[in-house]
N, C-alpha and C positions, 0 to 999 in steps of 0.2 A: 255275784251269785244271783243266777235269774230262779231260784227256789227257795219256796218254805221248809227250815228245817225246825217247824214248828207247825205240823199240819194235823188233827187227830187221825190218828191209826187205828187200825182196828181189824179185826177176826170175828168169828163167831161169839167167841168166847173172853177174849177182852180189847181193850180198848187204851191207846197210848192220846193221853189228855194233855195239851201246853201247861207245864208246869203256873201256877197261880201264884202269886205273894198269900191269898188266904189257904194254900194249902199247907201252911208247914205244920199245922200242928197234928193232920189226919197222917202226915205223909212221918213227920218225928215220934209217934205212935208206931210206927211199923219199927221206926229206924232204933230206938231205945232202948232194944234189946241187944246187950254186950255178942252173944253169941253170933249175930249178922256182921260184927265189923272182926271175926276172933282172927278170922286168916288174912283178912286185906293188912296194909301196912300202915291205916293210920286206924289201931282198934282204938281207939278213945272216942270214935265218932258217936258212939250212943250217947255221950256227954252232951248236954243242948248245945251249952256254948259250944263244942266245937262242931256239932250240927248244924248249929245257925249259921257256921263260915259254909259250909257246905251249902245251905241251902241259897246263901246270898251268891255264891260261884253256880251255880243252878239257874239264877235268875239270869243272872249276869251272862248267860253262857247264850240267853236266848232260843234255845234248843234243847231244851229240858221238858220230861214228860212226867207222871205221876201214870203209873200203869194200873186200870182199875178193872175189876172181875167185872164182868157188865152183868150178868146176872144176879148179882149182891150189891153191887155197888160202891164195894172194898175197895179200900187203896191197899195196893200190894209192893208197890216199890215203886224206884226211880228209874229212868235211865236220860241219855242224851245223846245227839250228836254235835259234835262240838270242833274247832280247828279246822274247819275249810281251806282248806289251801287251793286256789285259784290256778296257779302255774303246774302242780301236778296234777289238777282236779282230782281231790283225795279227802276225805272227812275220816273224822274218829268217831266214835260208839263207845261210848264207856259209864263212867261212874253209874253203874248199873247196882243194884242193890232191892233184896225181897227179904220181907221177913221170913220169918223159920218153918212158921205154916204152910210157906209158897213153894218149900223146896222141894225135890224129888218129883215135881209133879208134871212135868213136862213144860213149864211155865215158859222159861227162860229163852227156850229156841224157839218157840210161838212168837216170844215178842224181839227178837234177834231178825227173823224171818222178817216179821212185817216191815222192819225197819230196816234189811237189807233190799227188800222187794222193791221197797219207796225208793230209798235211796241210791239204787243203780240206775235210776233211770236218768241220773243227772252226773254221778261220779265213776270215774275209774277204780279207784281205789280205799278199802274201808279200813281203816287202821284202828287196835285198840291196845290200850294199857292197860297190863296186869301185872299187879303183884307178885314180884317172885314166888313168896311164898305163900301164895291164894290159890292153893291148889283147886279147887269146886271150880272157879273160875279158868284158870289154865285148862284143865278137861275139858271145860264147855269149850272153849278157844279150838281145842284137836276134834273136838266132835263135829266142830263148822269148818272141818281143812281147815283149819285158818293157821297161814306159816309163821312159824318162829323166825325173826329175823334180829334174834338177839337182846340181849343186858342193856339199858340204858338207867342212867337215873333222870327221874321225872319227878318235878314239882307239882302237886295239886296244887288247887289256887286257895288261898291261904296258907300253906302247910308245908314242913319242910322237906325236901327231894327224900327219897326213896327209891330203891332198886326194885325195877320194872321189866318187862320180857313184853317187845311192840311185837304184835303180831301183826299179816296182813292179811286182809281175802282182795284179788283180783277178779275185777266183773265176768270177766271172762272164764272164771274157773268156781263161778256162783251160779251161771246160767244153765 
């Protein structure tokens, strides 16, 4: 991999930051509310303990951001990309997660955008896993074209497999 997939990103309006060891506690403040994890399929994640697997798979991933409003200087959420695959040159975008206050507000495909913009310039293809039944998420997924390519189950790291729907967006059908 001749790229950073750990570079800050950035818009007008916010800012995608390398995820920190000192941030989990600004970042498990957003995450602690039950109702952010109610549709994903591991909802216990407001629990610390099981945050702190999340957040050590975050670290671990290398490619983990903390997404913060630059005018306030709020942490709003996580995302990453994560799974480089060299032979199809292909990456995932996922474990994305805002608190409650961030939703509806345009937030999400601000920072989907920046991180497809970056990240076409080095891959063919952007792969992500969702939730079967994370609907907020699946819409965002049809809102970016991004194709259904079926049920899989997918292990989070720590955590046990779950039924998943990979979507894909090809660069060519992003540009």
């Amino acid at each position: 991999m001749n790229f950073s997939i750990q570079t800050i990103l950035e818009n007008q309006q916010y800012q995608l930051i390398p995820l920190q060891q000192g941030d989990f506690e600004s970042l498990y403040e957003v995450a602690s509310n039950p109702e952010v994890w109610k549709q994903h399929p591991n909802k216990d994640r407001y629990q610390k303990e099981v945050f702190e697997i999340f957040f050590k798979g975050a670290m671990e991933s290398a490619g983990a951001f903390k997404v913060v409003e630059k005018s306030t200087g709020r942490t709003l959420g996580s995302t990453r990309f994560y799974d480089y695959n060299e032979k199809e040159n292909s990456i995932f975008i996922g474990y994305t997660f805002y608190g409650t206050e961030s939703w509806g507000k345009g937030i999400n495909p601000q920072i989907k955008k920046l991180m497809m913009d970056y990240i076409f310039q080095f891959v063919d293809i952007i792969y992500f896993h969702v939730g079967k039944d994370n609907i907020r998420s699946r819409t965002a997924m049809e809102r970016l074209n991004a194709e259904n390519k079926g049920e899989f189950e997918i292990a989070y790291f720590g955590e046990p497999s779950k039924i998943n729907i990979l979507y894909q967006i090809k660069k060519e059908n992003w540009l």
